[in-house]
FIDREN-735802 format. One line per 8 residues: their letters; for each residue x negated, y, z negated of N, C-alpha, C. Coordinates in Angstrom, 2 decimals, padded with zeros to 5 digits. Each point is the difference from the previous one (the first is absolute). Layout:
<recs>
A> X Y Z X Y Z X Y Z  ... $
</recs>
This chain:
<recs>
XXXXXXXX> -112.39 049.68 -069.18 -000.44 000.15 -001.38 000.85 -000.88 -000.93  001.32 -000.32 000.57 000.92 -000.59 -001.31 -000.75 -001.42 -000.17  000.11 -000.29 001.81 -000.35 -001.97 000.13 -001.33 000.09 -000.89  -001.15 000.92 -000.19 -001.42 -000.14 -000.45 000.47 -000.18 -001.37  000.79 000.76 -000.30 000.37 000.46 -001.49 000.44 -001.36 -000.63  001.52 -000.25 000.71 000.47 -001.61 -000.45 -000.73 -001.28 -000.01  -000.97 000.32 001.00 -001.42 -000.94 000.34 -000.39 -000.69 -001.30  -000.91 001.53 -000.22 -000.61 -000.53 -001.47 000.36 -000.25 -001.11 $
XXXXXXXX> 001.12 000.82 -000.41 001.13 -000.37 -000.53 000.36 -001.70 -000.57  000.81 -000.27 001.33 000.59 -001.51 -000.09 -001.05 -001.00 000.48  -000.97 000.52 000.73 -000.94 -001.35 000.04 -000.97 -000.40 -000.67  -000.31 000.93 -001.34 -000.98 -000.02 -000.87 001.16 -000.75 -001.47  000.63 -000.11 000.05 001.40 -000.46 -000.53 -000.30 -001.23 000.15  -000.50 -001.20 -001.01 -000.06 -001.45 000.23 001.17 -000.20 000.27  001.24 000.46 -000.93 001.07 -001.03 000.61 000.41 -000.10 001.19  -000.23 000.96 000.54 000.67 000.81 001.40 -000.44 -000.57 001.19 $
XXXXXXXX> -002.09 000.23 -000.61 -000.87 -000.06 001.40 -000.11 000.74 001.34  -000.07 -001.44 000.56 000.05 000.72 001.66 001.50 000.01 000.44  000.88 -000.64 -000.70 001.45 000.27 000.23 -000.01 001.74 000.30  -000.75 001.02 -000.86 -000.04 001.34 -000.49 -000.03 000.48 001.69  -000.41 -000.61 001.15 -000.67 000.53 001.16 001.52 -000.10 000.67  000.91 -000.71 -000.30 000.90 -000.34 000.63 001.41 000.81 -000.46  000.05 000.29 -001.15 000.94 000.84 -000.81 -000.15 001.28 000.51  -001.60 000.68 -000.53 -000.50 001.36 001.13 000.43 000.17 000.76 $
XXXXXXXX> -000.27 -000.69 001.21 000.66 -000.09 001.74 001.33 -000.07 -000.34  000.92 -000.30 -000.67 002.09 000.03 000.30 -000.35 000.98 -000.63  -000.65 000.29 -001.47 000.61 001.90 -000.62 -000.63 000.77 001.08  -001.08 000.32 000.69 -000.29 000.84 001.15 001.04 000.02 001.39  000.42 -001.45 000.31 000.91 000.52 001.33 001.06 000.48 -000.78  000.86 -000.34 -001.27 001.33 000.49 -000.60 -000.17 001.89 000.49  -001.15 000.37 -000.94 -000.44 001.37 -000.45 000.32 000.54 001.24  -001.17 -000.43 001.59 000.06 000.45 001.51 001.46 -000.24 000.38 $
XXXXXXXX> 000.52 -000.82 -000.21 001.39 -000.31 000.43 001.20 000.92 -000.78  -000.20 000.29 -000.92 001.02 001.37 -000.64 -000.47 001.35 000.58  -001.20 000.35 000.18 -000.43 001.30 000.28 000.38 000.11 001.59  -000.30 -001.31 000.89 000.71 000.09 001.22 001.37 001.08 000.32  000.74 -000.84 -001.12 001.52 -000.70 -000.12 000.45 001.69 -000.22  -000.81 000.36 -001.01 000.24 001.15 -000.50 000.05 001.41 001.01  -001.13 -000.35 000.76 -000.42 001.33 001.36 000.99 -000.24 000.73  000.04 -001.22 000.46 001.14 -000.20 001.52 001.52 000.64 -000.61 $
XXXXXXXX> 000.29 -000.12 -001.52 001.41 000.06 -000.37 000.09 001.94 -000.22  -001.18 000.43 000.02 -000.50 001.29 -000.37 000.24 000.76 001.71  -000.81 -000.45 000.51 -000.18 001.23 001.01 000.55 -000.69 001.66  000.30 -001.53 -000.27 001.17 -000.49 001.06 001.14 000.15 000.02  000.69 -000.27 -001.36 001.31 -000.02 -000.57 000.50 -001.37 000.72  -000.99 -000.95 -000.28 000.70 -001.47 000.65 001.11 -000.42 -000.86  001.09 -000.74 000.59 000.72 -000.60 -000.60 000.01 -001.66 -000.17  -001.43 -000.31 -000.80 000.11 -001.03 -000.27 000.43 -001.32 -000.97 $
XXXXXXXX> 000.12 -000.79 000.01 001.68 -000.18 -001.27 -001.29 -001.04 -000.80  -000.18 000.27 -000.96 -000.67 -000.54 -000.44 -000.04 -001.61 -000.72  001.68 -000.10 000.26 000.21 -001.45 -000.79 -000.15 -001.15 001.58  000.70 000.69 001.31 -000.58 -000.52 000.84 -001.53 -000.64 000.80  -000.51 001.31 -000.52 -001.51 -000.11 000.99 -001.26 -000.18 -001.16  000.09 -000.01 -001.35 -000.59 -000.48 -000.85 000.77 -001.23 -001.03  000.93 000.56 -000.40 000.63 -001.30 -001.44 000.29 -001.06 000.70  000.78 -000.29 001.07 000.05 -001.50 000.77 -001.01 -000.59 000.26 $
XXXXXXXX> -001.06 000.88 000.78 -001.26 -000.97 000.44 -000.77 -000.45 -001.06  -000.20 000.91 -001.40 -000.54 -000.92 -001.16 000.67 -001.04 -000.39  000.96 000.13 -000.61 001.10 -001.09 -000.44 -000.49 -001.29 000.92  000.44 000.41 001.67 -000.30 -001.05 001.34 -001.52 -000.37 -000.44  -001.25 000.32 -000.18 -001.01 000.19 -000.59 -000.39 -001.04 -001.04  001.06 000.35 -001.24 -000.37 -000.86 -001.46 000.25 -001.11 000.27  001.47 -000.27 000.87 000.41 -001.37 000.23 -001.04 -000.92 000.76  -000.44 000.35 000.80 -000.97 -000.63 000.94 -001.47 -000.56 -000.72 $
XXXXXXXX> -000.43 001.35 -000.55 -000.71 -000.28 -001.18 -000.11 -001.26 -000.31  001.27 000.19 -001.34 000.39 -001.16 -000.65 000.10 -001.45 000.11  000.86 000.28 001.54 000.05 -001.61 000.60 -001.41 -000.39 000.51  -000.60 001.25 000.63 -001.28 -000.68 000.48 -001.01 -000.93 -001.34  -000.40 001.08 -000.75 -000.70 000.00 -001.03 000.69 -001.89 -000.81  001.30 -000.17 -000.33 000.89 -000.96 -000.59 -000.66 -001.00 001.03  000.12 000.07 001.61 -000.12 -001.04 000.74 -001.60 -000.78 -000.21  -000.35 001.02 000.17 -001.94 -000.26 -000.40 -000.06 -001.01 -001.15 $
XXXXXXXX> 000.72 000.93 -001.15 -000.32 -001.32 -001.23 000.60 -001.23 000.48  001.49 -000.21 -000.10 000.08 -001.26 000.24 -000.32 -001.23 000.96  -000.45 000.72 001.58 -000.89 -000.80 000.95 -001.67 -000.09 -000.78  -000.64 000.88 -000.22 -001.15 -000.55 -001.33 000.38 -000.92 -000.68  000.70 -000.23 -000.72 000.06 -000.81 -001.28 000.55 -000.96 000.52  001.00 -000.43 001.25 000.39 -001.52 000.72 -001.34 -000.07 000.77  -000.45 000.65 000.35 -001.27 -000.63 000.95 -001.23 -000.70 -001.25  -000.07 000.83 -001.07 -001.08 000.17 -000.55 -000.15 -001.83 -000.41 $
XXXXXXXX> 001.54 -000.22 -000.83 000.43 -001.11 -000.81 -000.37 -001.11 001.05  000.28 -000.36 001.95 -000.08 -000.52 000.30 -001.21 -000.28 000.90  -001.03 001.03 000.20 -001.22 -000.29 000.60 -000.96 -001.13 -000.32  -000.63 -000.46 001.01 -000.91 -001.32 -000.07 -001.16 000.40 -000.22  -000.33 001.14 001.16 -002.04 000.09 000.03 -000.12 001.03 -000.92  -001.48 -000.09 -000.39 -000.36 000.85 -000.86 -000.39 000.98 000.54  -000.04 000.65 001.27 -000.21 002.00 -000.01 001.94 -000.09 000.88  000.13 -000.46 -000.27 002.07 000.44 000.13 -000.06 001.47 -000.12 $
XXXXXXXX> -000.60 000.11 -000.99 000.46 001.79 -000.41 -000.23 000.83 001.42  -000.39 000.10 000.14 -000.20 001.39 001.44 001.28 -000.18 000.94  000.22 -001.74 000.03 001.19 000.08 001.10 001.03 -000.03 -000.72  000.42 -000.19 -001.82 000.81 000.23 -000.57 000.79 001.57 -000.19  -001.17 000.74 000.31 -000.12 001.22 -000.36 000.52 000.57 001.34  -000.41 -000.02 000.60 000.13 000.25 001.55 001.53 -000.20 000.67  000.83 -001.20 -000.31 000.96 -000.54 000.46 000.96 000.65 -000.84  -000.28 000.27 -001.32 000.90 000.51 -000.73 -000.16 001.35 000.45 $
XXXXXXXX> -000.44 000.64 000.11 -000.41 001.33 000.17 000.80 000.44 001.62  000.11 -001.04 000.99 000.11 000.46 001.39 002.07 -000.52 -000.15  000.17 -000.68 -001.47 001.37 -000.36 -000.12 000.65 001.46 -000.25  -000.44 000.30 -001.19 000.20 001.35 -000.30 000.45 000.70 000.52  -001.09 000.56 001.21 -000.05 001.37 000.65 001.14 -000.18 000.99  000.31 -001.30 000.26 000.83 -000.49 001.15 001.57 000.15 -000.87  000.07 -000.48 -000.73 000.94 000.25 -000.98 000.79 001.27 -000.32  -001.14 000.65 -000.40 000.17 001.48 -000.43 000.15 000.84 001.11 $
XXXXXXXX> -000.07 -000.42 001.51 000.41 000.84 000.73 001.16 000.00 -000.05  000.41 -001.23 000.74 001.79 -000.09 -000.69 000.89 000.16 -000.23  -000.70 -000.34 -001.45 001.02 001.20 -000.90 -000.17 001.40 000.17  -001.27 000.56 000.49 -000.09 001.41 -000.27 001.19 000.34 001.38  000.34 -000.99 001.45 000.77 000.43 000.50 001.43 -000.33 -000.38  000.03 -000.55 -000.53 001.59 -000.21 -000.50 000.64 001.03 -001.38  -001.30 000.70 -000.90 000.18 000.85 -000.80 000.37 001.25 000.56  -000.54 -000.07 001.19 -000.07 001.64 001.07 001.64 -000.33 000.09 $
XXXXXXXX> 000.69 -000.92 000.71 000.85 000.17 000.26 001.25 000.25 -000.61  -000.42 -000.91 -001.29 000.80 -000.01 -000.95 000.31 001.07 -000.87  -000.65 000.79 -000.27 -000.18 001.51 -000.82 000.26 000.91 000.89  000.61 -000.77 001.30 -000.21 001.41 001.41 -000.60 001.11 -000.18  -001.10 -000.46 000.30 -001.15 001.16 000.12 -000.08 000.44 001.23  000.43 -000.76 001.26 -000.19 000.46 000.95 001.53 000.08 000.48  000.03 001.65 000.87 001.36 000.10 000.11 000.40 -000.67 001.40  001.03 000.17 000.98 000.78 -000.64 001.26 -001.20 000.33 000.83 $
XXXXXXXX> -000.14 001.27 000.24 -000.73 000.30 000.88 -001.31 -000.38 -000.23  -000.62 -000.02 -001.25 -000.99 -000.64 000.14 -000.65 -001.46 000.36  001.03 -000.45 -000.19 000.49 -001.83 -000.04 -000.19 000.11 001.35  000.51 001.25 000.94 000.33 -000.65 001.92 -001.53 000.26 000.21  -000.93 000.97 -000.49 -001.05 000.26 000.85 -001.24 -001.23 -000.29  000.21 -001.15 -000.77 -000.64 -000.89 -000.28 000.27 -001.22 001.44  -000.83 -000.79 -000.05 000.01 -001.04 000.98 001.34 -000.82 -000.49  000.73 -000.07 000.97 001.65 -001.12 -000.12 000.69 000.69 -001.39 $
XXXXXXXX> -000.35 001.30 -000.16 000.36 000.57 -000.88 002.09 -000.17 -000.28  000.12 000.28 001.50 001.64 000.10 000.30 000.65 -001.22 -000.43  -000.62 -001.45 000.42 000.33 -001.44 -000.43 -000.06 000.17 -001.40  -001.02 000.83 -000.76 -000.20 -000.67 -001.36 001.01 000.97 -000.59  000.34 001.03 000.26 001.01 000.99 -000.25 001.81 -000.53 -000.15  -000.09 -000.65 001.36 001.26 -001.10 -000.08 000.33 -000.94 -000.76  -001.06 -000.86 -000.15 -000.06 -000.76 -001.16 000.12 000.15 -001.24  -000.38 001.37 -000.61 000.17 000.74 -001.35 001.15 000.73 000.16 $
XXXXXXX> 000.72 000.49 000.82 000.92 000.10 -000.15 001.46 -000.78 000.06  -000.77 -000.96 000.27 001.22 -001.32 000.41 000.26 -000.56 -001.96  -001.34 000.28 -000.52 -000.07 -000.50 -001.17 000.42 000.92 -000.92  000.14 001.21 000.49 000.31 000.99 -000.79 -000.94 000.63 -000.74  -000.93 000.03 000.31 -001.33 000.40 -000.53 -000.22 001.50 000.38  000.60 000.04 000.99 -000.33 001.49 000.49 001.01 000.81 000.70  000.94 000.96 000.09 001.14 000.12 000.79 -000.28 000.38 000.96 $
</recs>
């Protein structure tokens, strides 16, 4: 009922539009994602730390974002300035777009590490987890 609600709401909203469909969907998982958060902390008594297993991975999250989103414009706008043929765009669009995502992984793994989001033990149960563990700790990244 909320997503229907925010629906019409924000997408009848010129400024908004169909952006409105997309805002809906994050306030609906937020809403499902507190009421979760709320039962498990209610009738599990989990001890889950919340700056760990939520505030790092956003933060890890925005950054990636950012760089991705940052990388897009500026491979657009060097490709755009230097293209020859006239339908360029699709593979302008395309190349920038596959820079990005490649980009933004990345960083999204070097943000993980960096915000240590993931703890020792979680670091070993990953593939060459133990090598990459050594290495961050050689750097001091991780004790």
């Amino acid at each position: 009922m909320l997503k229907l609600i925010l629906n019409i709401i924000l997408i009848s909203n010129p400024n908004i539009n169909i952006y409105g469909a997309t805002i809906s969907s994050i306030v609906c998982q937020g809403v499902a994602f507190a009421i979760c958060w709320a039962a498990l902390n209610k009738y599990i008594k989990m001890n889950i730390s919340f700056k760990r297993n939520i505030l790092k991975p956003v933060i890890s999250a925005l950054i990636m974002g950012m760089v991705a989103y940052g990388t897009y414009l500026l491979m657009y706008n060097l490709m755009w300035h230097v293209h020859i043929a006239a339908h360029a765009d699709f593979w302008i669009n395309t190349i920038s777009t596959i820079t990005a995502i490649f980009i933004g992984a990345v960083v999204y793994v070097f943000a993980v590490l960096f915000t240590k989001c993931l703890t020792k033990e979680e670091l070993h149960m990953i593939p060459y987890g133990s090598r990459i563990y050594g290495i961050l700790a050689k750097v001091r990244l991780y004790d």
